[in-house]
C-alpha positions as CSV (number, residue, x, y, z in Angstrom):
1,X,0.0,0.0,0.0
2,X,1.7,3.1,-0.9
3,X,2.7,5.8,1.7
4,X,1.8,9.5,1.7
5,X,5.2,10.4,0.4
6,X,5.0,7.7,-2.8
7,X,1.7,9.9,-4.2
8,X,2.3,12.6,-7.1
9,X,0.5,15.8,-5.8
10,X,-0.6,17.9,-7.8
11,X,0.2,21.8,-8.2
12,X,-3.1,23.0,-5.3
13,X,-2.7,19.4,-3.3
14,X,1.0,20.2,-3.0
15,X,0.6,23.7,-1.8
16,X,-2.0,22.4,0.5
17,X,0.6,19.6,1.6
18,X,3.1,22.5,2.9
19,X,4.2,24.5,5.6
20,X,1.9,27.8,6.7
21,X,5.1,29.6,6.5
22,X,6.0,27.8,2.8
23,X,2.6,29.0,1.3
24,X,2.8,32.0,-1.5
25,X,1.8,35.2,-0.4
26,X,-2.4,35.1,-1.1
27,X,-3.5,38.0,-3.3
28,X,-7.0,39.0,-2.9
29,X,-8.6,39.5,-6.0
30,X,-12.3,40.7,-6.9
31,X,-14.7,39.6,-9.4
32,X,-17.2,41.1,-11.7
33,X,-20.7,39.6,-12.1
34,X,-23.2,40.4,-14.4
35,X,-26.7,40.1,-12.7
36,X,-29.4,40.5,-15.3
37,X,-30.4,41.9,-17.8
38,X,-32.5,38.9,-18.2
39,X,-32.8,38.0,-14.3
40,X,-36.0,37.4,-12.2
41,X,-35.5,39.7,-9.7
42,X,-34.4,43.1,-11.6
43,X,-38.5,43.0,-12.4
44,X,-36.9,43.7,-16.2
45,X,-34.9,44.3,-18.2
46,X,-32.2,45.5,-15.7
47,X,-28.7,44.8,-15.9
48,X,-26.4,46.1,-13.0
49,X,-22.6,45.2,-12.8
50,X,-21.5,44.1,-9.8
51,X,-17.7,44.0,-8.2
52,X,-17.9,41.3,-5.9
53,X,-15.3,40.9,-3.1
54,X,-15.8,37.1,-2.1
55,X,-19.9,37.8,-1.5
56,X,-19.6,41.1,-0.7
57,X,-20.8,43.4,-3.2
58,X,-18.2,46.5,-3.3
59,X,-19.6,48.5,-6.2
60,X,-22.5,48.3,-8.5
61,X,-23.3,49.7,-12.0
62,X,-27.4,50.4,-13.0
63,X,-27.3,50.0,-16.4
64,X,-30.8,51.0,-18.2
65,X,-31.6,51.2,-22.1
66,X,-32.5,47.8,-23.1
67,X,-36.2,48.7,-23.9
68,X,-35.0,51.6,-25.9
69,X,-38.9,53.0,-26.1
70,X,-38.1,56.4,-27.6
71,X,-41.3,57.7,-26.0
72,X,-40.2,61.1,-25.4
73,X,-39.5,61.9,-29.4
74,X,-42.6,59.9,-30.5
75,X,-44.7,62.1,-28.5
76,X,-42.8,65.1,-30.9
77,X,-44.7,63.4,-33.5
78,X,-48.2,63.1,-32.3
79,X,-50.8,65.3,-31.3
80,X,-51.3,65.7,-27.2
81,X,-54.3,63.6,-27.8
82,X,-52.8,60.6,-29.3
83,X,-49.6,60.4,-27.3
84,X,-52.3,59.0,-24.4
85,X,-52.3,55.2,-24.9
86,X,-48.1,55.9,-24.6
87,X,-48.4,56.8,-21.4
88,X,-50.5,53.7,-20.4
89,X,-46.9,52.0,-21.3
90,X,-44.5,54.0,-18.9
91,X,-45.5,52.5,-15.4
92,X,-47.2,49.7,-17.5
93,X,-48.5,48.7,-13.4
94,X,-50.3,51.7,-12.8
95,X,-51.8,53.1,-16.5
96,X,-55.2,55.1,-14.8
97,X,-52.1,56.8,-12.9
98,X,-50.1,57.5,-16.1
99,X,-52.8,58.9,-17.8
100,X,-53.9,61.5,-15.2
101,X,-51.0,62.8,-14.8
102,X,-50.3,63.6,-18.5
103,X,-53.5,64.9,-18.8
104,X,-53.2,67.2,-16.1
105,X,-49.6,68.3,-17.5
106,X,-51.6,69.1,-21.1
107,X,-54.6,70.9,-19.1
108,X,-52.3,73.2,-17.2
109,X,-50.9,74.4,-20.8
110,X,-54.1,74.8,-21.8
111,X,-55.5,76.9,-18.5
112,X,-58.0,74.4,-17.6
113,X,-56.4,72.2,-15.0
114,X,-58.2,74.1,-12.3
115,X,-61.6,74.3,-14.5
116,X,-62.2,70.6,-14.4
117,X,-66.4,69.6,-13.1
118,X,-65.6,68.4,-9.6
119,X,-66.8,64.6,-10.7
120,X,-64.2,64.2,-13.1
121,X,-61.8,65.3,-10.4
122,X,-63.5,62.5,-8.1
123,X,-63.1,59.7,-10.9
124,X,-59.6,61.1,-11.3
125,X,-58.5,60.7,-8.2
126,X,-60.3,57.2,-8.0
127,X,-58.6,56.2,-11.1
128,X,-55.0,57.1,-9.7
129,X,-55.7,55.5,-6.0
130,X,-56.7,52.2,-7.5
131,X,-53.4,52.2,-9.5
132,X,-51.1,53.1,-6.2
133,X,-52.8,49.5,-4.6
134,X,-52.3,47.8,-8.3
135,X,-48.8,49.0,-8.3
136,X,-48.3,48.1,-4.5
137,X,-49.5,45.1,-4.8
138,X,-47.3,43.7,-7.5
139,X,-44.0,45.4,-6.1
140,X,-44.9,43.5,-3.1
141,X,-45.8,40.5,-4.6
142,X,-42.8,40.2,-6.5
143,X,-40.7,41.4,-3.4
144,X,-41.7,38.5,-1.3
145,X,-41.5,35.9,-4.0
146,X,-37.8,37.1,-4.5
147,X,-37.4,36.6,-0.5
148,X,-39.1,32.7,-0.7
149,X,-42.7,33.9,0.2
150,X,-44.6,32.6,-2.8
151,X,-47.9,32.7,-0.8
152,X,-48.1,36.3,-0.4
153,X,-47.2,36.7,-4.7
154,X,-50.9,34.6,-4.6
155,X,-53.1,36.5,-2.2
156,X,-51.5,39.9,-4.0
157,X,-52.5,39.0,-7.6
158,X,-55.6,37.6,-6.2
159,X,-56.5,41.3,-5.0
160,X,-54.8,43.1,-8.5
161,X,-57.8,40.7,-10.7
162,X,-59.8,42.4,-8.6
163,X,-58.9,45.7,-9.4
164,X,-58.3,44.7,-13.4
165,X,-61.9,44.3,-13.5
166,X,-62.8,47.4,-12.3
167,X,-60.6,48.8,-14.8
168,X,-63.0,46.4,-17.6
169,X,-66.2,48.0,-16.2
170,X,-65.0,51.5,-16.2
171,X,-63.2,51.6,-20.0
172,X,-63.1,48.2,-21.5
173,X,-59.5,47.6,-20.9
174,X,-58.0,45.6,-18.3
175,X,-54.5,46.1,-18.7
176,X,-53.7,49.4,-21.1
177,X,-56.6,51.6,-20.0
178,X,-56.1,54.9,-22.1
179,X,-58.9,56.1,-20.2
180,X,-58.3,59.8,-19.3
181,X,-59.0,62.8,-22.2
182,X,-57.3,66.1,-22.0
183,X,-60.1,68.2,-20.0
184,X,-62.1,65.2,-18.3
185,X,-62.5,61.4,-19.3
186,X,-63.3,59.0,-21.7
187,X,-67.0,58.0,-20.4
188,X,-69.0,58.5,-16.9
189,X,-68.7,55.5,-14.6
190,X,-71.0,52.8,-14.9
191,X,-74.3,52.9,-12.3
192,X,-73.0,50.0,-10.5
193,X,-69.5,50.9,-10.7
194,X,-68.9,52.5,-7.1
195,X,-70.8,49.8,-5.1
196,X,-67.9,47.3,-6.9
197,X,-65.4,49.3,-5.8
198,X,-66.9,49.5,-2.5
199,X,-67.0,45.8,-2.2
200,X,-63.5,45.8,-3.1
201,X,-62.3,47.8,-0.4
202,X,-64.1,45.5,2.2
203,X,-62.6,42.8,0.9
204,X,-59.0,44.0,0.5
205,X,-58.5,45.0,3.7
206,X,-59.0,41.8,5.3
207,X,-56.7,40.3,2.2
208,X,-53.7,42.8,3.3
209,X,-54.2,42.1,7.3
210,X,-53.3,38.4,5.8
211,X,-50.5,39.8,4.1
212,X,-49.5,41.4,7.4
213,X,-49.6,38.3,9.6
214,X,-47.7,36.4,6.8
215,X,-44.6,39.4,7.2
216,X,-44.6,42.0,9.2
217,X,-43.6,39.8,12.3
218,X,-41.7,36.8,10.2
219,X,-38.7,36.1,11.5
220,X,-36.9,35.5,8.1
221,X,-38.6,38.5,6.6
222,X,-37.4,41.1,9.4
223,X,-34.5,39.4,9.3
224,X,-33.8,39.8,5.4
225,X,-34.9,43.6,5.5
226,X,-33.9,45.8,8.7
227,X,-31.1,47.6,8.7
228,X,-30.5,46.3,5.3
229,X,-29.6,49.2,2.0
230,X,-30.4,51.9,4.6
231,X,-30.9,55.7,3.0
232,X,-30.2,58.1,5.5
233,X,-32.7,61.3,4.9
234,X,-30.0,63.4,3.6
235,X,-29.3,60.9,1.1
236,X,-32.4,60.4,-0.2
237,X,-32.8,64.6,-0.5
238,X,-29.7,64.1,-2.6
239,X,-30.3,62.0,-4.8
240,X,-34.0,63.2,-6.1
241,X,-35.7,60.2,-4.4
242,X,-39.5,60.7,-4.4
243,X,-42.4,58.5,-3.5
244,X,-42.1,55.7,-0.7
245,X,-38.5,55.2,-1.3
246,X,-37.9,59.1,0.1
247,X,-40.6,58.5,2.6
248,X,-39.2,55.5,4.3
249,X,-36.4,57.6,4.6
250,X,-38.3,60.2,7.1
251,X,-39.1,62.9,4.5
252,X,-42.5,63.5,4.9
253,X,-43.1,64.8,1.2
254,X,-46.5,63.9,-0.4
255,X,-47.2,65.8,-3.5
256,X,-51.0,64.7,-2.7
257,X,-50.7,66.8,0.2
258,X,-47.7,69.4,-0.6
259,X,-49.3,70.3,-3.5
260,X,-52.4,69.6,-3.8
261,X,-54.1,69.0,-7.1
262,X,-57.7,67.6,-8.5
263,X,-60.1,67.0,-5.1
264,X,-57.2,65.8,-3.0
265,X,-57.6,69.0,-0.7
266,X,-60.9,68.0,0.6
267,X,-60.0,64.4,1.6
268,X,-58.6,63.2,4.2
269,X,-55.8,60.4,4.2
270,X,-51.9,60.3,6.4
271,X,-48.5,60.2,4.8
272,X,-47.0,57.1,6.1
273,X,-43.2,57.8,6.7
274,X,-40.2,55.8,8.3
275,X,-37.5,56.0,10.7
276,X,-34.5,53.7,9.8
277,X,-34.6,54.2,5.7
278,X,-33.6,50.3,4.9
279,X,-35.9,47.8,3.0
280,X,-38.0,47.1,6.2
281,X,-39.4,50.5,6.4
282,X,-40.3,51.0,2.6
283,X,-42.1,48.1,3.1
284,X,-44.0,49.2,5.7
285,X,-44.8,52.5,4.1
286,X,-46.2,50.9,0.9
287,X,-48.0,48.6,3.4
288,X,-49.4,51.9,5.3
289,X,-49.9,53.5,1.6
290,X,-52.6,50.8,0.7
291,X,-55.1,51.7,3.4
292,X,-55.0,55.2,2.9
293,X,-55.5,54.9,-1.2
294,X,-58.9,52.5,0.5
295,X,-59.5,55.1,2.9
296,X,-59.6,57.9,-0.1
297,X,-61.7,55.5,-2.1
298,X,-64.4,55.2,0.7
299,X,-64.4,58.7,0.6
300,X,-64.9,59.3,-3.0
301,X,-67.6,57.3,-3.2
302,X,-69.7,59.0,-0.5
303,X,-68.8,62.3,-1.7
304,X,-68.7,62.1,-5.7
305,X,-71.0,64.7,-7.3
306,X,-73.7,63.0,-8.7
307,X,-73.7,59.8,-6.8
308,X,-73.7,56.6,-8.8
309,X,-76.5,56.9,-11.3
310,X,-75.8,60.9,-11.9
311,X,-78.9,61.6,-12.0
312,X,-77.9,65.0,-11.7
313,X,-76.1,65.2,-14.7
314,X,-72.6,66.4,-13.2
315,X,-70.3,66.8,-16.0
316,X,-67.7,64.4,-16.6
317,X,-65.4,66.8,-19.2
318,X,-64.6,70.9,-18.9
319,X,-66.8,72.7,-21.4
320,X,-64.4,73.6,-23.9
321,X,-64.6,73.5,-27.8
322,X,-61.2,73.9,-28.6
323,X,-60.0,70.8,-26.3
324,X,-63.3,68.1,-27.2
325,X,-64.9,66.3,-30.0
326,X,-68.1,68.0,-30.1
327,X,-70.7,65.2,-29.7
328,X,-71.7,62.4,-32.3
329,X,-75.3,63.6,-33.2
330,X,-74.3,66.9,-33.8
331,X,-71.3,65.7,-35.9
332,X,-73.9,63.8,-37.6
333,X,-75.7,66.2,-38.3
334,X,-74.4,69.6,-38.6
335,X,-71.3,70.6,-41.1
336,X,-69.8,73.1,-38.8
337,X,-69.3,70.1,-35.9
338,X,-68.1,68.2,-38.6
339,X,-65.2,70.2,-39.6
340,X,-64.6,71.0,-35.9
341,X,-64.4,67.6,-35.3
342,X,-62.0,66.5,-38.2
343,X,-59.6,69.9,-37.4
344,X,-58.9,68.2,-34.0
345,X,-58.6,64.6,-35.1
346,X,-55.9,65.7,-38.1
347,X,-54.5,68.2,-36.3
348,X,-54.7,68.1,-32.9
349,X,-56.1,71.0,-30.3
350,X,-54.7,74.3,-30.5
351,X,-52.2,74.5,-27.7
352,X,-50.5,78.1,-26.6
353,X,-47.0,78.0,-27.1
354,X,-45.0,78.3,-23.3
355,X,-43.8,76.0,-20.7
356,X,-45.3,73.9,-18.0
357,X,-44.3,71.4,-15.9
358,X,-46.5,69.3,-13.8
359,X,-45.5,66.1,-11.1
360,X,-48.0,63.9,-10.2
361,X,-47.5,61.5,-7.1
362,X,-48.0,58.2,-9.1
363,X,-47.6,55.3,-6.9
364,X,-43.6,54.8,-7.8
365,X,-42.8,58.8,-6.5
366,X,-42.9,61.6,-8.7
367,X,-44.2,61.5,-12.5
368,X,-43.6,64.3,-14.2
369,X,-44.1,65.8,-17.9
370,X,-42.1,69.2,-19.0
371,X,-43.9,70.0,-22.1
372,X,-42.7,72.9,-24.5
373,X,-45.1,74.3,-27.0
374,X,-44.5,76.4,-29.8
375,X,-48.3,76.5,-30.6
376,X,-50.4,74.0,-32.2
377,X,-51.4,70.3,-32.1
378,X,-48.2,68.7,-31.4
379,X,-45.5,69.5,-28.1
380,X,-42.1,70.7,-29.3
381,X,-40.5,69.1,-26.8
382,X,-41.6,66.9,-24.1
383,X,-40.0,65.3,-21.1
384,X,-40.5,62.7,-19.0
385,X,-39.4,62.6,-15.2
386,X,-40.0,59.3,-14.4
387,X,-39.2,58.2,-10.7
388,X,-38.1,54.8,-11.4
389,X,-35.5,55.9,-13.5
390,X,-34.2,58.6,-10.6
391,X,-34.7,56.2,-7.8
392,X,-32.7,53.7,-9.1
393,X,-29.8,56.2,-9.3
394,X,-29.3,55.6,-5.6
395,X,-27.7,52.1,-6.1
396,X,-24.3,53.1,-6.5
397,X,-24.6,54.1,-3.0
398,X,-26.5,51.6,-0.7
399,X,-25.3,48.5,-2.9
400,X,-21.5,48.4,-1.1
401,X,-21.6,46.2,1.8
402,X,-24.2,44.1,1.0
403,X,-23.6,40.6,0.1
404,X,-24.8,38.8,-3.4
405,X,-28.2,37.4,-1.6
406,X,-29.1,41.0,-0.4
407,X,-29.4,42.1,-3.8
408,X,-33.1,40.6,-4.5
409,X,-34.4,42.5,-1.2
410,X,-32.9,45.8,-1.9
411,X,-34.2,45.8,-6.0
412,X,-37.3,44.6,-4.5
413,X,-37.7,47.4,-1.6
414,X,-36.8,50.0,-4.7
415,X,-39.9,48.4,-7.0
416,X,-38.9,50.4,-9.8
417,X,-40.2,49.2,-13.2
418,X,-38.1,49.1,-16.0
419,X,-40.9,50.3,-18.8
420,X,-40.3,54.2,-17.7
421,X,-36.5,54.2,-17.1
422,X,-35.9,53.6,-20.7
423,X,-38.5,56.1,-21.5
C-alpha cells in the first residue's frame, strides 16, 4: 500500500501539503458579475454590474436602455391627444395613474387644470388610487417571491384581478386603459360601478391584514430587511428620491398633500413615513400607503358629485370647444361640428406655445411631464421625469456592503419598473 510520500500531488494538493510559512503570499482579487439583464428579480430588463469581493458586493453599475422606447420623441410626433395610450406603457403597473397625470400636465398648458367639473376630479383621483394598490400590490408580490414567500405573490394578484376588473367596467380595458382625455375622461362611470369598488375595499383589507400576519412579524422576513440598504434622509434629499422610497427615509413629502391638485384638498388620508430608511421600512410605508388609497376610495364614493347613477347630470369633461370632439349627433348632423371635429382629429387642439411642468405622485414617486409648445397640435418638446429611473440612481450608493443574496431584497424594496426608465 503506498505511503503519503509515494503519491504525485498535484500543483493546489502540494501547496495544500506544505508548511503555513511555505505557502505563496495570497492576493485577494475581486470579481465582476453580471446580474441580469435577463434575471428574475431586476423586475426587467435591468442589468447592474456588480464588483464582488468574495460575497460582498463592493460597487455596483445600473445599467438602463435595453427597452430603448423612444417615447419622449414619438410624442414630438403626435398630437397631445394621441400620445395618451403611450403613457399607459410608462409605469405599465399603474396606467389610470399614467394617464392623469399627462392629462393634467396638457390641461395646465391649456388653463384648464383648475376648471375641471368636480366629478371628473372624483373619478380622477379614484382612477389614480386604485393604481397606487395595483402598483403596490405587484412590487410587493414580486418582493416577497424574490425573498421565498410565494404565498403572499398569490393572495396579492388575487387582490390586483380584482382591481383589473374594475378597470373592464369602467373603459373596457384591463391592462392598457387609455382612459383619461385632456379636459375630463373618456365615459361616466358605470351605475353599479362605485358599489364594486366599495366591495373591493371591504374585501381588500381583510386580504392585506393576511398579508401582514404572513410578514410584518416573520422572523426570516425582518431578518432579510432591517437595517438592510439603509438611506439616511440626507441621502435620499440628494439624490431626487420621491415616493415611498424618500418617505421610508423620514421625508414626509407627499405631492398629494404638498401640492395639492384635482379633489385631493378635501380628503382626508396620512403620509406614512419611516425612521431607519432600509428595506424594512419602505415596506412598511407601501404597506401603510394601501389603506390610505382604501380610505380615499371610501371617501370618493360618498362624496362624488352625482352619486352613482348621476342623476344629476354632473359633467364628466370641462366645457371647452377647442379641447373636445363635439358630440356624435351633432357631428352627424351639422357641417360646422363636422369640420370642428376632423380639425382636432388631423390636427390636434390648439395649444399656446410656453412651458409647464406638472408632477404627479404616481404610486412609484414623482411622474412628471415638461412639455414645450410652440403653438399647435403637437409638443415641441416633451420630457419625462420618471421616478423609477431617478430612484434607481441611488444604487451606486446603498449597494456596497451588501452581500450577493441582499441584492433581490434591496431591488425589491426600490420596486422600480423598468418600462419608464428607458422612457
Amino acid at each position: 500500500m503506498p505511503t503519503v510520500q509515494d503519491i504525485e500531488f498535484s500543483d493546489s494538493a502540494a501547496r495544500i501539503a506544505r508548511a503555513p510559512d511555505e505557502l505563496p503570499e495570497v492576493r485577494d482579487e475581486k470579481m465582476v458579475l453580471n446580474m441580469g439583464p435577463s434575471h428574475p428579480a431586476t423586475h426587467g430588463v435591468l442589468r447592474i454590474v456588480l464588483e464582488l469581493d468574495g460575497e460582498v458586493i463592493t460597487k455596483a453599475d445600473p445599467d438602463v436602455g435595453y427597452l430603448h422606447r423612444g417615447d419622449e420623441k414619438i410624442a414630438e410626433n403626435m398630437t397631445y391627444t394621441q400620445f395618451i395610450p403611450y403613457t399607459d406603457r410608462l409605469d405599465y403597473l399603474a396606467p389610470l395613474a399614467n394617464n392623469v397625470a399627462y392629462a393634467l400636465a396638457v390641461e395646465k398648458l391649456l388653463g384648464i387644470h383648475d376648471k375641471l367639473p368636480p366629478r371628473c376630479q372624483y373619478i380622477r383621483v379614484m382612477c389614480a388610487e386604485l393604481a397606487r394598490i395595483s402598483a403596490h400590490l405587484l412590487g410587493l408580490g414580486a418582493f416577497a417571491m424574490d425573498m421565498g414567500a410565494v404565498t403572499v405573490f398569490l393572495l396579492t394578484f388575487t387582490e390586483r384581478e380584482k382591481i383589473y376588473d374594475l378597470a373592464e367596467a369602467l373603459c373596457g380595458a384591463r391592462f392598457t386603459t387609455s382612459y383619461t382625455r385632456v379636459g375630463g375622461v373618456m365615459r361616466d362611470i358605470p351605475t353599479t360601478w362605485l358599489d364594486q369598488c366599495a366591495a373591493f375595499c371591504d374585501g381588500f383589507i381583510p386580504a392585506l391584514d393576511e398579508v401582514e400576519v404572513l410578514l410584518t412579524r416573520n422572523r426570516i422576513w425582518v431578518d432579510r430587511a432591517r437595517d438592510l440598504a439603509v438611506i439616511s434622509r440626507q441621502d435620499a434629499l440628494d439624490y431626487g428620491l420621491s415616493g415611498p422610497n424618500l418617505r421610508g427615509s423620514g421625508v414626509e413629502w407627499d405631492l398629494r398633500k404638498n401640492q395639492p391638485y384635482l379633489c385631493y384638498k378635501e380628503l382626508e388620508f396620512d403620509v406614512p413615513v419611516g425612521e431607519t430608511g432600509d428595506c424594512y421600512d419602505r415596506y412598511l410605508v407601501r404597506m401603510e400607503e394601501m389603506r390610505q388609497s382604501v380610505r380615499i376610495l371610501r371617501q370618493c364614493i360618498k362624496k362624488i358629485p352625482g352619486g352613482a347613477e348621476n342623476k344629476t347630470g354632473e359633467p364628466v369633461c370641462v366645457d371647452n370647444g377647442k379641447v373636445l370632439l363635439p358630440r356624435k349627433e351633432k357631428v352627424m348632423t351639422k357641417m360646422e361640428e363636422l369640420i370642428h371635429q376632423f380639425m382636432l382629429v388631423t390636427e390636434g387642439m390648439n395649444c399656446p406655445p410656453g412651458e409647464v411642468y406638472f408632477g404627479h405622485e404616481n404610486p412609484k414617486g414623482e411622474l412628471g411631464f415638461y412639455i414645450h409648445s410652440k403653438g399647435g397640435g403637437v409638443p415641441y418638446r416633451l420630457k419625462i421625469r420618471a421616478p423609477s429611473f431617478v430612484n434607481l440612481s441611488i444604487i451606486p450608493k446603498i449597494f456596497p456592503g451588501c452581500l450577493i443574496s441582499d441584492t433581490v431584497a434591496v431591488l425589491g424594496s426600490l420596486d422600480f419598473v423598468m418600462g419608464e426608465c428607458d422612457r
